[in-house]
ZAKOLDO-604336 format. One line per 4 residues: number of its first residue (from 1); their letters; for each residue y, x, z of C-alpha. Coordinates in steps of 0.25 Angstrom, whole numbers, always signed. Each point is the difference from the previous one (the first is absolute). Example, Ala and Ser with C-alpha at 12.3 -4.5 7.8 and 13.67 -1.06 7.14 Angstrom:
BEGIN
1	AS	-18 +49 +31 | +14 +6 -2;
This chain:
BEGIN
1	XXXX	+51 +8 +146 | +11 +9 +8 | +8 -12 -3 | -8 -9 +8;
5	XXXX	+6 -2 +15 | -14 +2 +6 | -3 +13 -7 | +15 +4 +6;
9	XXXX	-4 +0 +14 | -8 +11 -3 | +11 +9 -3 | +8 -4 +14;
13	XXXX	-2 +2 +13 | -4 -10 +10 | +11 -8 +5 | +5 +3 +13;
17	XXXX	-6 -10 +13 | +10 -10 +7 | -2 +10 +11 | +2 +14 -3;
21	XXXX	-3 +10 +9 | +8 +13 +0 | -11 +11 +2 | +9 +14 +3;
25	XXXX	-13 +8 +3 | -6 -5 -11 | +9 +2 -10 | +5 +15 +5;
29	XXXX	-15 +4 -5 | +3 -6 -14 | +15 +5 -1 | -8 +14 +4;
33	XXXX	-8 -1 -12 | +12 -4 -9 | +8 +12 +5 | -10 +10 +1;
37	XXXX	-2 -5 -17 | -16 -1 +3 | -6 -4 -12 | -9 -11 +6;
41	XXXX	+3 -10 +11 | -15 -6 +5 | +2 -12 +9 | -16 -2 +2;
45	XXXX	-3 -10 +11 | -9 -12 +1 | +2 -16 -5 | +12 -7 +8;
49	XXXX	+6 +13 +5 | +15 -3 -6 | +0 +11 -11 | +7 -8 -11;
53	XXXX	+8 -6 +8 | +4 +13 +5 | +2 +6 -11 | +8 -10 -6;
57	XXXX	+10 -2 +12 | +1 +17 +0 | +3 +1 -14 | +10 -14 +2;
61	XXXX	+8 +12 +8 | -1 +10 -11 | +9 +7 -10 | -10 +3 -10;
65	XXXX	-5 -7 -12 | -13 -7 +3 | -10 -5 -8 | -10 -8 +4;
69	XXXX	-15 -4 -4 | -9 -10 +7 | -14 +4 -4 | -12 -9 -4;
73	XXXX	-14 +2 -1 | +3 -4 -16 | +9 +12 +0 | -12 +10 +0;
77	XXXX	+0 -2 -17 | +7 +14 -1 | +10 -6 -12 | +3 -11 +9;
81	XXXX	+5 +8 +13 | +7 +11 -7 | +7 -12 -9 | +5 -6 +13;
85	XXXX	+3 +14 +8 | +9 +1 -13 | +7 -12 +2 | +2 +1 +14;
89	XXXX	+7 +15 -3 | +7 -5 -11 | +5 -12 +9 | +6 +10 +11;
93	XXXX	+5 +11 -12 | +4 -1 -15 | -12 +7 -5 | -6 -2 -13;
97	XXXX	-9 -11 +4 | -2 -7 -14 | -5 +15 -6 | -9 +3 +15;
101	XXXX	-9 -14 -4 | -1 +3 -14 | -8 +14 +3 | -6 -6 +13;
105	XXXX	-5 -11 -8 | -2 +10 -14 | -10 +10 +10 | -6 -13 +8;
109	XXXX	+7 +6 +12 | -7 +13 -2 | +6 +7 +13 | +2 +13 -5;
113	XXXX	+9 -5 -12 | +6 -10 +10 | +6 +9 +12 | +4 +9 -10;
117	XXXX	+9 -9 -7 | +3 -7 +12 | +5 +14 +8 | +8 +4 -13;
121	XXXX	+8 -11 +2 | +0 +0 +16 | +6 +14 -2 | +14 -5 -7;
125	XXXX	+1 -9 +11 | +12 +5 +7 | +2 -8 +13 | -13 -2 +10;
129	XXXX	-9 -10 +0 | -11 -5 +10 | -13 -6 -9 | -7 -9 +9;
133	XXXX	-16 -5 -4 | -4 -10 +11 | -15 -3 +3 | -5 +12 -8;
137	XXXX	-13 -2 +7 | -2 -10 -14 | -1 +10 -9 | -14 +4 +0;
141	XXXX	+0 +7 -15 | -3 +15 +0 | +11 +2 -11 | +11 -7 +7;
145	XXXX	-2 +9 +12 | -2 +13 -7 | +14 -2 -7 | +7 -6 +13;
149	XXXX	-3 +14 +6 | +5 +8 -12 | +13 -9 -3 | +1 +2 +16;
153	XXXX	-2 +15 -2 | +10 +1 -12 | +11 -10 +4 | +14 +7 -1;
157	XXXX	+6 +3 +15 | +9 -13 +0 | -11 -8 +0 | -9 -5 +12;
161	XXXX	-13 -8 -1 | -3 -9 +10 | -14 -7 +1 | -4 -10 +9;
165	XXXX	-14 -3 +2 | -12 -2 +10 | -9 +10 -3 | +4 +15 -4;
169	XXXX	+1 +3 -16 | -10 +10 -3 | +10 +11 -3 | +1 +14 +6;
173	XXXX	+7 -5 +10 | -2 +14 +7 | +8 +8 -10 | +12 -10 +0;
177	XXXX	-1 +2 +16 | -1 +17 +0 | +12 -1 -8 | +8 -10 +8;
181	XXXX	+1 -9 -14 | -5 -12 +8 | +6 -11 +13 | -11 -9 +5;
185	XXXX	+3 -12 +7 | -14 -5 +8 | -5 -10 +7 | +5 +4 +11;
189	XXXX	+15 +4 -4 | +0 -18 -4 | -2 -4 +13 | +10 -9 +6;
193	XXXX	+4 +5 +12 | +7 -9 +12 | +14 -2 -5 | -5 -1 -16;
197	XXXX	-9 -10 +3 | +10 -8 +10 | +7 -1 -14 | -11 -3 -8;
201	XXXX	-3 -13 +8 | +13 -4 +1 | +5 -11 +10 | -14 +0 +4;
205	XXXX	+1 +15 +4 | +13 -1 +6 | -7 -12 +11 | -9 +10 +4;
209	XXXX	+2 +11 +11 | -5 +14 -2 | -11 +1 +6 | -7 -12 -8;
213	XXXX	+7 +8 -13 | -6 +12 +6 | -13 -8 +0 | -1 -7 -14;
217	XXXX	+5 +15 -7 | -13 +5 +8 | -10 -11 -2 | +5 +2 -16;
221	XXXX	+1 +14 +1 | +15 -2 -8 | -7 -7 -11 | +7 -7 -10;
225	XXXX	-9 -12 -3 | -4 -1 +14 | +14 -2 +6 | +4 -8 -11;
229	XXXX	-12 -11 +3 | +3 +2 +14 | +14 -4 -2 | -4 -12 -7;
233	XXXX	-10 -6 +11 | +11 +5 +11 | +9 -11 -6 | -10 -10 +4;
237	XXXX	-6 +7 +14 | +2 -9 +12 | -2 +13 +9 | +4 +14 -9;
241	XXXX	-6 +9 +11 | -13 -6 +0 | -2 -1 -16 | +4 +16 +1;
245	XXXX	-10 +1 +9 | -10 -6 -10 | +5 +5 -13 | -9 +12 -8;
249	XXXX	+8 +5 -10 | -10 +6 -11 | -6 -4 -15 | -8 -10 +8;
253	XXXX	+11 -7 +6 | +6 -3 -13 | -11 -7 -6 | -3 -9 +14;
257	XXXX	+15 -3 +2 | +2 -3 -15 | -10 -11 +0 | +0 -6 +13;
261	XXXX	+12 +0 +3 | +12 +3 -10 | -9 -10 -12 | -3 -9 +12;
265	XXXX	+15 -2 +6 | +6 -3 -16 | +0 -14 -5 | -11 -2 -10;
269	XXXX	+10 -1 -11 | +4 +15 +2 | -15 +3 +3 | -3 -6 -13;
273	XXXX	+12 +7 -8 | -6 +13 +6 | -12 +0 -3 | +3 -5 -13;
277	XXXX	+10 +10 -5 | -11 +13 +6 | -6 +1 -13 | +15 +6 -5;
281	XXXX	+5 +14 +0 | +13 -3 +0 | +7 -14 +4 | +12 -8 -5;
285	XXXX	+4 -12 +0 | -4 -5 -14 | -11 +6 +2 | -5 -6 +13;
289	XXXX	+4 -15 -6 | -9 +1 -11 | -10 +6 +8 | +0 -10 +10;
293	XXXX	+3 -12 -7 | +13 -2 +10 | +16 +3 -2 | +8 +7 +11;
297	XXXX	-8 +14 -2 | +12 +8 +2 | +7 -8 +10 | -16 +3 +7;
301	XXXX	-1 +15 -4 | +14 +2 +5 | -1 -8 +16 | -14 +7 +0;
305	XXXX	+5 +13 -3 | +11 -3 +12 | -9 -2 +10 | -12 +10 -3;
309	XXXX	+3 +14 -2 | -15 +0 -7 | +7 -9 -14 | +6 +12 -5;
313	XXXX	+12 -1 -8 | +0 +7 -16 | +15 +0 -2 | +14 -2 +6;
317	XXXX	+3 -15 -7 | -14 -5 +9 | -7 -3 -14 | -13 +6 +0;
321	XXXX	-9 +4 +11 | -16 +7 +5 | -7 -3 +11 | -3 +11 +10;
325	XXXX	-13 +6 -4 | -6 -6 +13 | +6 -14 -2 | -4 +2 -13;
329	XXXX	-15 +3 +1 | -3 -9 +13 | +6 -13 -9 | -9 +3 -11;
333	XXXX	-13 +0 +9 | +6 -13 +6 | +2 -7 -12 | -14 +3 -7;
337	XXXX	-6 -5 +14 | +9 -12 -1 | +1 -5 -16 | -9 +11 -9;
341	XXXX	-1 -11 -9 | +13 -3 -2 | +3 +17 -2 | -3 +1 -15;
345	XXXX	+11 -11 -2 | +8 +6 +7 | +0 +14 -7 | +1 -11 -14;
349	XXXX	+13 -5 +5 | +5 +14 +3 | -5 +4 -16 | +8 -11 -6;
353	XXXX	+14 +4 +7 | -3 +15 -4 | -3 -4 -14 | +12 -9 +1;
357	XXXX	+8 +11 +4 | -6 +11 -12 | -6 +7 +10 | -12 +2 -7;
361	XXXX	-6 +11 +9 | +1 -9 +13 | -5 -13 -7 | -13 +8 -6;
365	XXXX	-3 +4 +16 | +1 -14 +5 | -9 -5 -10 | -10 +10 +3;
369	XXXX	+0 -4 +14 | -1 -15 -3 | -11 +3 -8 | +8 -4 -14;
373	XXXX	-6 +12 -8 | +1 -7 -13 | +16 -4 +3 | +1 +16 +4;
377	XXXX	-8 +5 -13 | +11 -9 -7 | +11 +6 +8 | -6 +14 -5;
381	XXXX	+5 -2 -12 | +13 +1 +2 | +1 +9 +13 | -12 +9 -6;
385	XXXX	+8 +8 -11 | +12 +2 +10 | -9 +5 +10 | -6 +11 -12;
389	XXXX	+14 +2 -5 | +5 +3 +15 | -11 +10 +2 | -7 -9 +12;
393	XXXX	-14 +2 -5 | -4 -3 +16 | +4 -11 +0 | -3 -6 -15;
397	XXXX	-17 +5 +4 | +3 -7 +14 | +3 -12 -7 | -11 +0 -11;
401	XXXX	-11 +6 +12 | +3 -14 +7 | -1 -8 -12 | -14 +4 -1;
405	XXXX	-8 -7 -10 | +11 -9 -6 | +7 +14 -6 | -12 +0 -8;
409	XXXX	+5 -13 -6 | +13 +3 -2 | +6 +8 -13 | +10 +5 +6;
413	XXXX	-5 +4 +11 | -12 +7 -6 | +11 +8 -7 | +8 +3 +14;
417	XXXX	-13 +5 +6 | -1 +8 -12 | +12 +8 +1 | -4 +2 +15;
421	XXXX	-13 +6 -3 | +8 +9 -11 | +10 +3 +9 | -9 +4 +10;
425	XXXX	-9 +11 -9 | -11 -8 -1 | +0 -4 -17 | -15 -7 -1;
429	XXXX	+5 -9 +10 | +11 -3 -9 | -6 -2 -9 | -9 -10 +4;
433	XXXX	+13 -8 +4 | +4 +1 -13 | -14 -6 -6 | +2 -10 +10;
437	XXXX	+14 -5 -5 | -6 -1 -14 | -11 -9 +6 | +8 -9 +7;
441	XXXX	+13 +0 -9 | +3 -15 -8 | +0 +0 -11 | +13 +5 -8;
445	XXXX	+2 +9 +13 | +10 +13 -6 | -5 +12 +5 | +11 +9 -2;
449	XXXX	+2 +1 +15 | -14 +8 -1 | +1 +10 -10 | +9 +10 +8;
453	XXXX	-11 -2 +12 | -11 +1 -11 | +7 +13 -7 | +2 +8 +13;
457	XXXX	-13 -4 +5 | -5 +7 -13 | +10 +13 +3 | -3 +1 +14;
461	XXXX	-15 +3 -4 | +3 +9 -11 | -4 -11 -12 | +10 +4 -9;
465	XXXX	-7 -6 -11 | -1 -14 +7 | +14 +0 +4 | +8 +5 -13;
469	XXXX	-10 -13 -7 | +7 -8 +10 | +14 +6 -3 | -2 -1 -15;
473	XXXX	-3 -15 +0 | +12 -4 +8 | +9 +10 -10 | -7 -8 -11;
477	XXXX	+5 -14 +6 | +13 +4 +0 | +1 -5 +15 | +0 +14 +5;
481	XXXX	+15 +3 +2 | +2 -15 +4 | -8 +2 +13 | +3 +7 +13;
485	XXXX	+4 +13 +3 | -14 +2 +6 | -8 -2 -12 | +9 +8 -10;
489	XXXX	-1 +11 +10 | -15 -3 +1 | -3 +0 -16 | +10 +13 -2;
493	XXXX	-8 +8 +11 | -12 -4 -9 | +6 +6 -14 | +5 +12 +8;
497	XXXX	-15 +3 +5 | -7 -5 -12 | +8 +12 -9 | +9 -12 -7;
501	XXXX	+14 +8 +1 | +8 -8 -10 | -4 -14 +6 | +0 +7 +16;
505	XXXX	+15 +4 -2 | +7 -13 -6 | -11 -8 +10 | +6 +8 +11;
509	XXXX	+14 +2 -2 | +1 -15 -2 | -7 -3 +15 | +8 +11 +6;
513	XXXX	+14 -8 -4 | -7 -14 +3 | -6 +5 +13 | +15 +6 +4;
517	XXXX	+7 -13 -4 | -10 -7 +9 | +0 +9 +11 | -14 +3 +0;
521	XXXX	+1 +14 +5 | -15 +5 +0 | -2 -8 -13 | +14 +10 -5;
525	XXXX	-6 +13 +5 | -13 -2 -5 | +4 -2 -14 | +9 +13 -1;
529	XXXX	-12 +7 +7 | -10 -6 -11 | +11 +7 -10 | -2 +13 +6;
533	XXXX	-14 -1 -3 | +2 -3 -13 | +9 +11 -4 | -8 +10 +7;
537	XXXX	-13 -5 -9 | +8 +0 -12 | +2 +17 +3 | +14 -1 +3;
541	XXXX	+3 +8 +11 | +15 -3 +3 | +0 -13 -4 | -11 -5 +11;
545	XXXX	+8 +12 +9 | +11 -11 -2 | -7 -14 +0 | -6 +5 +14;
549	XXXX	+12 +5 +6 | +4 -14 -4 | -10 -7 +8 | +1 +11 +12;
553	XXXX	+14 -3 +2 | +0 -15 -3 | -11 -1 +10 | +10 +8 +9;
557	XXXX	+12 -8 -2 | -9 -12 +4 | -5 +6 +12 | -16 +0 -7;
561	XXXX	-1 +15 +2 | -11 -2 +8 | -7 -10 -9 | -13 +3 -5;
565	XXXX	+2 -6 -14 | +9 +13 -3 | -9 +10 +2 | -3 +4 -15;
569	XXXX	+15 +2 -3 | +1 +11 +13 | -11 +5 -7 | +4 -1 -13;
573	XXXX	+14 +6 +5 | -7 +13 +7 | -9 +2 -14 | +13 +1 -9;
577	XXXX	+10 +5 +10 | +4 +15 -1 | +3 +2 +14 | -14 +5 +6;
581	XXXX	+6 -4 +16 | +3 -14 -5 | -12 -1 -9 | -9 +4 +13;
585	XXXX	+7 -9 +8 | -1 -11 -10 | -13 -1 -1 | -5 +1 +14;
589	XXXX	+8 -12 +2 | -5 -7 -12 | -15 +2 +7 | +2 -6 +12;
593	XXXX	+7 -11 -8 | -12 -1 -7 | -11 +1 +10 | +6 -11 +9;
597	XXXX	-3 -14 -9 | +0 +6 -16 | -10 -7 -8 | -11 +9 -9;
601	XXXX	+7 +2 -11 | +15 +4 +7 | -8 +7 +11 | -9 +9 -11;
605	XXXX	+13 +3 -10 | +9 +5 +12 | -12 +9 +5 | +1 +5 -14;
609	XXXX	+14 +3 -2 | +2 +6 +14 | -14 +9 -2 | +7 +4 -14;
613	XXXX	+12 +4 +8 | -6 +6 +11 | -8 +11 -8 | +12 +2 -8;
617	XXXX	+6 +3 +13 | -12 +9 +3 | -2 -9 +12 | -16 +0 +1;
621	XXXX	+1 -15 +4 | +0 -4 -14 | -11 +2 -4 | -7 -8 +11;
625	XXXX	+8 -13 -5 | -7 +2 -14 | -12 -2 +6 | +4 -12 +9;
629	XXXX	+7 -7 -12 | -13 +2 -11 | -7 -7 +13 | +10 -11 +0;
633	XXXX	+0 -3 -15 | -16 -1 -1 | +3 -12 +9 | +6 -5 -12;
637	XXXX	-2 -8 -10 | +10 +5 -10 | +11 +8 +6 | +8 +2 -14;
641	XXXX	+11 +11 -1 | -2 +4 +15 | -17 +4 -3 | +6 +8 -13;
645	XXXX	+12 +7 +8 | -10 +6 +10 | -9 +4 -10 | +11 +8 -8;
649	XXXX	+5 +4 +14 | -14 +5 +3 | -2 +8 -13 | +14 +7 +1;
653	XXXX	-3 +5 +14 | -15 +6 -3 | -10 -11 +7 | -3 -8 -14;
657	XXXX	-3 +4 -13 | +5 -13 -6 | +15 +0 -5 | +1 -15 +3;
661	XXXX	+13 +1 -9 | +6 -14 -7 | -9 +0 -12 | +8 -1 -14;
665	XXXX	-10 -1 -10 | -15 -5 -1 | -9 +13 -3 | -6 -12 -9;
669	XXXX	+1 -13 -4 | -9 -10 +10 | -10 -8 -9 | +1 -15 +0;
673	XXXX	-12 +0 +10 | +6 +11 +10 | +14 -9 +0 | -9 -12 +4;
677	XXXX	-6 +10 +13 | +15 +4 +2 | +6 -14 +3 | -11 -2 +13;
681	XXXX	+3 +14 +4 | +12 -3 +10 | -9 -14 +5 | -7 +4 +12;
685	XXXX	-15 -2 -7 | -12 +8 -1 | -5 +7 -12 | -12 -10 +0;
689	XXXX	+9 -14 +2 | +8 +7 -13 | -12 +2 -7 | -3 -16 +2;
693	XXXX	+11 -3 -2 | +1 +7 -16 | -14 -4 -1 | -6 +16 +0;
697	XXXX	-8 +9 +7 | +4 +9 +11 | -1 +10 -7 | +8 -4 -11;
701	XXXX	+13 -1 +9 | -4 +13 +7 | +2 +6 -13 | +13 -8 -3;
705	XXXX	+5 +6 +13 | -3 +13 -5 | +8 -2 -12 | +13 -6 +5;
709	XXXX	+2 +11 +12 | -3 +11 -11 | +10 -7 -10 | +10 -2 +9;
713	XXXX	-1 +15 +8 | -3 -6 +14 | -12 +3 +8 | -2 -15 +7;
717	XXXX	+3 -13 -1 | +11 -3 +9 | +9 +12 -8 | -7 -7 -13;
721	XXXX	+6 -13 +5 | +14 +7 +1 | +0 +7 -13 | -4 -12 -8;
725	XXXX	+13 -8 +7 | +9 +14 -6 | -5 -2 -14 | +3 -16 +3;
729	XX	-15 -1 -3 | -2 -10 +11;
């Protein structure tokens, strides 16, 4: 995708006009802002005030490194901005970019994990360097804002943020200012004044005396768009004075003069050509061929571009270029009001070069807007997993949201929509995408590509049971250490909670070495942080005091310190360290870890190792964690080794009489008829559907119940469930 020519022109600045306009007074207040290392530069003025163009002839004058991103609505997915702001850094600074993508696309640009790596870096960046986001208006995602202002709060002193946008970002912009860490250039600072817009019109400007100069800058108030559409109907005025006299140069203006006068003055092959091309982004020449169905496209872009300041050029080689947002908009209302039948075709054509090209993403939005949802489902296929794999959730569920009926019809897509619902906390959702897969899947159809969705889906809602059957027919297959890094990781998590010890360490330590050797960094840390569960469980104290200072300082070195997923080794770290400053510290920050998007089961056995090592710290906050975590585990199905670790933590600490230790022997043997009760104990039925079930009363099973929590020293069945798994009863 970074390869592709048009996904570069992000990463550039605009380039510069034909005729550039030294702004002195302008550009003192940005060098200010430079000198004075303010943390944020905030150009915030309305459409067709110059600010990229600003900028970019500003910065074209500038010793400092820049790197630039050109924002899109698309760019509110969190994993897609941060992935581009990455990019652009890494394009202006030798950063570790390839490292920054793996954990922004490993947290789903969770922006906490994200600016933290991000800043770590920044801060061996020894020369300066200017990071410019143009049109940040477009980001409308509450995440991507939140960690804007922090990465704007924790950037090193050599580098400067610079957003250009029409509206104000919804930051304490009121802090920054009390403590002069901001430069703002307005509305008002953009203004052309009489000699700046003499050279913004050019010859034109120069065939006119000062008093009409005097006169356009006042009718325009020094607006950018304005003067430019002046200049372009002054070439053509009979009498200048007289079309000062009449020109308005507001919003309004814009959309009058752009339809009655600049569409109606150009031939109709070029009005054709413009309207045609509207439904693009971005314009080369290639592009505009097949989308018009005529050669000469660059030849086009290129004159056009040399005669209208609102064709704006991408890169300095005059390959790709945008419209001006106001161009933009007025020729797309033009040409739905001229050909809306022809605009489905249109968007097909563009779909095929995109393809063509193996830019999936773009080919997917243009047959969305011809209408082609089938055609996009297909394209799904491919672009689907590189989207989940990227960490672009956003935009995989925008996608499948405007598919509508037809993801319902689709196996893979079903299956995307399912990872979207998992990913998002919502599990019953999930799992209705994945019954749905199984409806609609042909015949043969391998599900492997389900079975890590189908096994976390299990975790996340504390079915251990559920998810270590799943595990354990995949082991039996012999497929398991074939598959991806994912599911290994996915079935060792379920051996580790299920109590499996022997299984959960060779499971694990052979996705830990598969997931390093691909580069799957979440994948990597969760498998060392499943290993410090398991050596804690298995009553070693300095061996999990190892495995989780493992995972800790893996995560580290990855920069996922921040990352939710390693909240049980902090934990695990504070309950077996020796240092009681560094334990307390540990697991504070393993609680806020976990609180922020853990599921059930991580959530409930954090709450208990941090409660275990608060009251032995004689910190009365541990005690309340308990509580919370035998609240979070009744929500559970089956929360295995994590249910019987708080029970033995609650017995070691005075508030339960049960010792909830790892049962060795059965008290007595279970009868034939009780080991038939057993093996429905971990599915999630009522006493009564087991009794129909085994063909017996009610009664009868009560009585089993009875039996089997006697014989196997427990007092329920969830810790029944567990202690049968121990003596490899089930």
């Amino acid at each position: 995708m970074w390869e592709m020519g048009l996904a570069a022109t992000k990463l550039r600045p605009p380039a510069p006009p034909g005729r550039l306009v030294r702004r002195s007074r302008l550009e003192d207040i940005l060098d200010s802002g430079i000198e004075g290392r303010v943390r944020l530069i905030l150009v915030s003025a309305p459409a067709g005030s110059g600010k990229s163009t600003a900028l970019a002839s500003w910065l074209a004058g500038r010793p400092e490194a820049v790197a630039w991103l050109q924002a899109e609505e698309s760019d509110s997915d969190p994993a897609r901005f941060w992935s581009y702001l990455v990019e652009a850094i890494g394009g202006a600074h030798p950063i570790a970019t390839g490292d920054l993508k793996t954990v922004v696309a490993g947290s789903k640009g969770d922006d906490l994990v994200v600016v933290s790596a991000l800043v770590n870096e920044l801060v061996q960046v020894a020369g300066p360097l200017v990071v410019v986001i143009d049109d940040y208006h477009l980001i409308d995602d509450a995440g991507v804002q939140r960690g804007m202002e922090r990465f704007i709060d924790l950037c090193p002193h050599q580098v400067t943020i610079v957003l250009s946008t029409r509206i104000d970002p919804p930051f304490r912009l009121g802090r920054l200012r009390v403590r002069d860490q901001i430069a703002e250039v307005r509305g008002a600072d953009l203004r052309f004044a009489t000699d700046e817009a003499s050279g913004l019109l050019g010859s034109v400007g120069r065939s006119l005396d000062r008093a009409l100069l005097d006169q356009l800058c006042g009718r325009t108030e020094g607006w950018a768009a304005g003067l430019v559409l002046a200049g372009l109907s002054l070439e053509r005025a009979a009498d200048p004075g007289e079309f000062i006299e009449a020109f308005r140069g507001d919003d309004q203006l814009v959309v009058e003069y752009l339809r009655d006068e600049f569409l109606a003055a150009v031939d109709a092959d070029d009005r054709r050509r413009l309207l045609e091309t509207s439904i693009l982004e971005q314009l080369g020449g290639p592009l505009v061929d097949s989308v018009t169905g005529a050669p000469g496209g660059a030849k086009w872009l290129s004159d056009t571009a040399s005669v209208n300041q609102l064709l704006i050029g991408l890169d300095r080689t005059g390959t790709w270029f945008r419209y001006h947002h106001l161009l933009r908009d007025l020729l797309r209302l033009e040409a739905h009001h001229a050909f809306p039948e022809r605009i489905p075709g249109l968007h097909a054509r563009a779909a095929a070069w995109f393809e063509s090209e193996g830019d999936h993403g773009q080919a997917i939005v243009h047959r969305l807007a011809a209408g082609d949802v089938h055609e996009a489902a297909g394209l799904l296929l491919v672009h689907g997993p590189r989207l989940l794999a990227s960490g672009q959730t956003g935009t995989l569920r925008g996608f499948l949201e405007q598919l509508g009926d037809v993801a319902r019809t689709s196996t893979w897509c079903a299956l995307l929509y399912g990872w979207c619902e998992y990913l998002a906390g919502r599990y019953s959702r999930s799992e209705a995408w994945l019954d749905i897969m199984r409806d609609v899947a042909p015949e043969g159809f391998d599900e492997t590509p389900a079975i890590s969705l189908r096994v976390n889906i299990s975790l996340a809602r504390g079915d251990v049971a559920t998810a270590l059957v799943v595990a354990r027919q995949v082991s039996a297959s012999d497929r398991l250490m074939s598959n991806s890094c994912d599911l290994v990781t996915a079935a060792g998590a379920a051996y580790a909670w299920a109590g499996q010890a022997g299984e959960a360490r060779r499971v694990l330590r052979f996705a830990a070495d598969k997931a390093a050797a691909e580069h799957f960094r979440t994948a990597h840390v969760l498998a060392l942080v499943y290993q410090a569960v398991v050596e804690l469980d298995d009553g070693s104290a300095a061996s999990a005091q190892i495995a989780a200072t493992t995972a800790v300082d893996t995560a580290q070195k990855y920069g996922l310190a921040a990352y939710h997923g390693v909240a049980p080794a902090y934990a695990i770290r504070a309950r077996t360290g020796g240092d009681p400053a560094r334990a307390h510290a540990d697991a504070l920050h393993a609680l806020s870890l976990a609180r922020r998007a853990s599921t059930d089961l991580a959530l409930g056995y954090v709450l208990t190792a941090c409660g275990d090592t608060l009251m032995g710290l004689g910190d009365p906050a541990g005690e309340p964690l308990l509580s919370e975590a035998r609240s979070v585990f009744a929500r559970c199905p089956d929360p295995g080794v994590a249910g019987r670790y708080l029970t033995r933590v609650e017995a070691r600490h005075g508030v339960a009489e049960v010792s909830g230790g790892r049962v060795a022997v059965l008290v007595e043997q279970l009868t034939e008829r009780e080991m038939a009760v057993l093996r429905y104990l971990p599915a999630s039925m009522s006493q009564r559907d087991m009794a129909s079930e085994l063909y017996v009363t009610l009664n009868t099973v009560k009585t089993h119940c009875r039996a089997i929590y006697r014989k196997l020293g427990v007092g329920d069945r969830k810790a029944a469930v567990q202690a049968a798994r121990d003596l490899h009863l089930l």
